[in-house]
Every structure is written in C-alpha cells, then in structure tokens.
N, CA, C and O of each residue as an XYZ file, in Angstrom:
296
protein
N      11.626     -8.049      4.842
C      10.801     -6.856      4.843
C       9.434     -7.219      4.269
O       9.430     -8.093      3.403
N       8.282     -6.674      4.626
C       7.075     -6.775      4.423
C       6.229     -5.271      3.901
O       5.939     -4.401      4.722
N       5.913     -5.152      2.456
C       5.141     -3.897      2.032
C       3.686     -4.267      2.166
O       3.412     -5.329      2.725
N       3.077     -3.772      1.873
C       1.437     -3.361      1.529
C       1.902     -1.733      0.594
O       2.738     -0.833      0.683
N       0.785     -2.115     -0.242
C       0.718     -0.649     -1.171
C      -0.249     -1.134     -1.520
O      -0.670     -2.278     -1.692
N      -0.899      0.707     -1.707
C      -2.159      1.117     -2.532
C      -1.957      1.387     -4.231
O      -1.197      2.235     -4.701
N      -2.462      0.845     -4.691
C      -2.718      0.919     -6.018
C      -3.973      1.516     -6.598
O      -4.936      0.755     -6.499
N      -4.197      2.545     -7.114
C      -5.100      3.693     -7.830
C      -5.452      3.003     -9.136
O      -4.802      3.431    -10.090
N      -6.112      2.273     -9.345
C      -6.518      1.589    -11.050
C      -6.339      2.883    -11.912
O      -5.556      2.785    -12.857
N      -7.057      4.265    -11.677
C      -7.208      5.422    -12.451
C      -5.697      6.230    -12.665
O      -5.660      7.284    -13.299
N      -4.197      5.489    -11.941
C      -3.297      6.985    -12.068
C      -2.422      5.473    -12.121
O      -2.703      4.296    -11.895
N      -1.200      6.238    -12.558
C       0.191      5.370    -12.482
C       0.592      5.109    -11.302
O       0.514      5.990    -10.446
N       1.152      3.738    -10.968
C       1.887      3.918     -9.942
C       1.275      3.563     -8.658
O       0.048      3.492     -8.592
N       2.138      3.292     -7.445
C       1.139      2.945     -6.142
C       2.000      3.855     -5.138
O       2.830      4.642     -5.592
N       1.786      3.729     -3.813
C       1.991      3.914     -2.624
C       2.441      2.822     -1.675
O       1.698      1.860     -1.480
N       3.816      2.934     -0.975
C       4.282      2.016     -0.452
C       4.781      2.350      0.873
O       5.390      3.397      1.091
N       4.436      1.135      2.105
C       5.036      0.810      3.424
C       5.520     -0.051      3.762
O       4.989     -1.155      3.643
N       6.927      0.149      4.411
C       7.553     -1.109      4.354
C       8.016     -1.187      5.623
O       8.410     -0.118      6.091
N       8.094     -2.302      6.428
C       7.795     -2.955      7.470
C       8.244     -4.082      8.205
O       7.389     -4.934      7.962
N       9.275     -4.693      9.132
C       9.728     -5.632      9.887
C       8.779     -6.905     10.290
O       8.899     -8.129     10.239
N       7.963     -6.153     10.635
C       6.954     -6.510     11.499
C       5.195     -6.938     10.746
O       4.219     -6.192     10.663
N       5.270     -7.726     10.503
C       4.527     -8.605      9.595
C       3.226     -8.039     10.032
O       2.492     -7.378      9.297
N       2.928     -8.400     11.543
C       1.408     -7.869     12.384
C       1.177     -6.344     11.617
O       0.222     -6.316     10.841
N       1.663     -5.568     11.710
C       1.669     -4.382     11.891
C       1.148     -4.019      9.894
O       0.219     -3.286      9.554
N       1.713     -4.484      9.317
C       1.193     -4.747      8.183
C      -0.550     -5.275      7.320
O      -1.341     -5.029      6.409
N      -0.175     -6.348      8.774
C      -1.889     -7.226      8.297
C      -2.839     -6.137      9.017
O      -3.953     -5.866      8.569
N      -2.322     -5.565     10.121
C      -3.510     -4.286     10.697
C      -3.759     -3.293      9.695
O      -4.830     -3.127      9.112
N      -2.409     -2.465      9.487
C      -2.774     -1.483      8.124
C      -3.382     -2.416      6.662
O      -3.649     -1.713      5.688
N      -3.548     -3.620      6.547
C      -4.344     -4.273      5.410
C      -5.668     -4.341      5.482
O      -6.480     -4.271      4.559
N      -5.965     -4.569      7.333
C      -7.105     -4.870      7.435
C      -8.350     -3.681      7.150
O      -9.393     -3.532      6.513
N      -7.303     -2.850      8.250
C      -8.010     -1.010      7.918
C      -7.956     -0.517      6.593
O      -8.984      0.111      6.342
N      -7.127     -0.556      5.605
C      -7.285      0.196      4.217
C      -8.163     -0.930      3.460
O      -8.727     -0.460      2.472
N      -8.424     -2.348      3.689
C      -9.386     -2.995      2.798
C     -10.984     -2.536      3.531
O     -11.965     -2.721      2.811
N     -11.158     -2.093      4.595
C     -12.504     -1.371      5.220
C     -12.773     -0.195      4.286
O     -13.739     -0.002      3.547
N     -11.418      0.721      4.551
C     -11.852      2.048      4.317
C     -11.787      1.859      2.475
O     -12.556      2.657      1.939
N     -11.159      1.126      1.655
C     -11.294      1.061      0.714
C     -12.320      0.482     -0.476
O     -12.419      0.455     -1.703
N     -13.168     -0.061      1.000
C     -13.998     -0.754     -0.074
C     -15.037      0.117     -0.782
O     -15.603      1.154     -0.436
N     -15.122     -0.811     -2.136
C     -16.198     -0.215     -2.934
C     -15.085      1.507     -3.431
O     -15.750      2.534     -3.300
N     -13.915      1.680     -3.821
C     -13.584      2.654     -4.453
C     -12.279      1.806     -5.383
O     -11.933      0.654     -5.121
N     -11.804      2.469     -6.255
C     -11.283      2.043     -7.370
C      -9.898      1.821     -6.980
O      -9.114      2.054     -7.901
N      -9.314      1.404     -5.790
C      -8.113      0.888     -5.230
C      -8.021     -0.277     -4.834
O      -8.978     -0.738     -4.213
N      -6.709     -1.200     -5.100
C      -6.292     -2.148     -4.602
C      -5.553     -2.084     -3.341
O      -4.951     -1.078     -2.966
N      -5.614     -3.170     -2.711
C      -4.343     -2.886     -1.059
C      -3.402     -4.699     -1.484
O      -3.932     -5.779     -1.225
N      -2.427     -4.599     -1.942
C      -1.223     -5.632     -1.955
C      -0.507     -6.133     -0.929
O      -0.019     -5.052     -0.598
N      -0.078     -6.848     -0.208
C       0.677     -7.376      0.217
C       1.834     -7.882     -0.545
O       1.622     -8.507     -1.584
N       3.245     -7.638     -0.060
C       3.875     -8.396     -0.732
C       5.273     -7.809     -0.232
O       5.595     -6.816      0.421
N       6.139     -9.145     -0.986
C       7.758     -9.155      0.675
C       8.702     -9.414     -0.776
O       9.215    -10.520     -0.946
N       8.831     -8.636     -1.495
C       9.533     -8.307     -3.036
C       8.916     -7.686     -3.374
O       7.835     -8.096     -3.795
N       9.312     -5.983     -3.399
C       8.779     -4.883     -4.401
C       9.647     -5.217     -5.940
O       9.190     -4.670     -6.943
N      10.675     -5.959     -6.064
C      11.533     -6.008     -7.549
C      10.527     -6.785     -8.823
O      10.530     -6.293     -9.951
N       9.841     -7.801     -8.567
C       8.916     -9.041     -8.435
C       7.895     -7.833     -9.340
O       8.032     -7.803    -10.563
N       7.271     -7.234     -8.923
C       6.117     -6.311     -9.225
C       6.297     -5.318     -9.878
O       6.270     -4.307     -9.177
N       6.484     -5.126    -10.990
C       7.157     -3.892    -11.545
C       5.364     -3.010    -12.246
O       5.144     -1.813    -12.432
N       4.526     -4.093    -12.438
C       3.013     -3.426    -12.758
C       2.960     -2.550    -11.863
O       2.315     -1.694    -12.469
N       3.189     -2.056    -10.709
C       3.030     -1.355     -9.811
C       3.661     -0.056     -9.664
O       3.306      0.873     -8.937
N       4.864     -0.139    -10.633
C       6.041      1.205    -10.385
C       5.556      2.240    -11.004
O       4.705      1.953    -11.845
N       5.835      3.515    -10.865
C       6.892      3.372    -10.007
C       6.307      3.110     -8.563
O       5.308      2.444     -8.293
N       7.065      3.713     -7.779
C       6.762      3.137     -6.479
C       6.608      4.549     -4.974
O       7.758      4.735     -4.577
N       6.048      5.053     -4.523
C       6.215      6.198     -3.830
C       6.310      5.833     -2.508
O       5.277      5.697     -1.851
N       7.453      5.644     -1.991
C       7.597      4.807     -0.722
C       7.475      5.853      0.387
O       7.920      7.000      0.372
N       6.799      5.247      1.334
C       6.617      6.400      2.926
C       7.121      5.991      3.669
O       6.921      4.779      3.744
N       7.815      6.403      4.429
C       8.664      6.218      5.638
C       7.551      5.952      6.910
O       7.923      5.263      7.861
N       6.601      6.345      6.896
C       5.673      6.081      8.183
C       4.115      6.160      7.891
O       3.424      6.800      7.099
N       3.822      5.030      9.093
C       2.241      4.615      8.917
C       1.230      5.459      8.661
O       0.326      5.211      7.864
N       1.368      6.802      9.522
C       0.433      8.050      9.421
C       0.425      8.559      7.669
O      -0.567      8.661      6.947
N       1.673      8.784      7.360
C       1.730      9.289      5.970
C       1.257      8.359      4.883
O       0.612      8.697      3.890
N       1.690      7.050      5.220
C       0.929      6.158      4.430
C      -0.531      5.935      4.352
O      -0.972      5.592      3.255
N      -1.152      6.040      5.101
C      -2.184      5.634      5.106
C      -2.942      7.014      4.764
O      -3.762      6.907      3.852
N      -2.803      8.336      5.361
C      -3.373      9.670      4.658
C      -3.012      9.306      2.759
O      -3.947      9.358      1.960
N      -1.663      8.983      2.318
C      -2.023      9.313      0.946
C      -2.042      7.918      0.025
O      -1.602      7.796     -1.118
N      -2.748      6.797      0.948
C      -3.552      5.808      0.537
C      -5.155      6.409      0.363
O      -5.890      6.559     -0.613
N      -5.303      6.680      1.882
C      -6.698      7.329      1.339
C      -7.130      8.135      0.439
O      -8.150      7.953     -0.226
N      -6.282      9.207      0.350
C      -6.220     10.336     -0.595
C      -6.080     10.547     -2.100
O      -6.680     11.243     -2.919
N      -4.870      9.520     -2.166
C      -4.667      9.436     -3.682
C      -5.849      8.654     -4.089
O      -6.029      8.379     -5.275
C-alpha cells in the first residue's frame, strides 16, 4: 500500500490516502505540492503509516475527491 498525507504544521494530526497504485499517488503528490505551495503544509509520501507516529493521529479518506478537498481545506 502506498499513502501520501497532508500535514497542517498549525493543528494536530494529518490527512490520509491510501492507494495500490503507486502512479496515482505521485499524481495526487504532484497536484497538492502545486496547490500547496508557499502555505504551512507538508505532502508525505510513505508505504508504512506505523513507522510515523509524528503524524497521528491519522484521518484516513477512503477517496481521492475527499482527500484532496480536506487537504486543501484543512
């Protein structure tokens, strides 16, 4: 499995998508490091959410649309 999550420096905790399909991942990385730049969020990669606990908790989304609205959002 393959995540990307948004991380908020200002709030606890990140936003998580998780993923088979590796491509599909590096696209949603490529688009949230555009739309993110220059604001106080990180975008992660990474294939062990256990590994990362700086990050928890963890608010996992079941789908790309939802992920990426409350990447932007949060």
């Amino acid at each position: 499995m393959y995540y990307i999550l948004v991380k908020n420096f200002n709030s606890l905790g990140s936003v998580v998508y998780g993923s088979n399909d590796s491509k599909e991942v590096d696209m949603i990385d490529d688009l949230l490091n555009y739309k993110l730049e220059g604001k106080d969020k990180q975008v992660v990669l990474l294939s062990d959410l256990e590994m990362w606990k700086e990050y928890e908790p963890f608010n996992i989304v079941d789908s790309v649309g939802a992920f990426i609205d409350k990447a932007m959002l949060n």
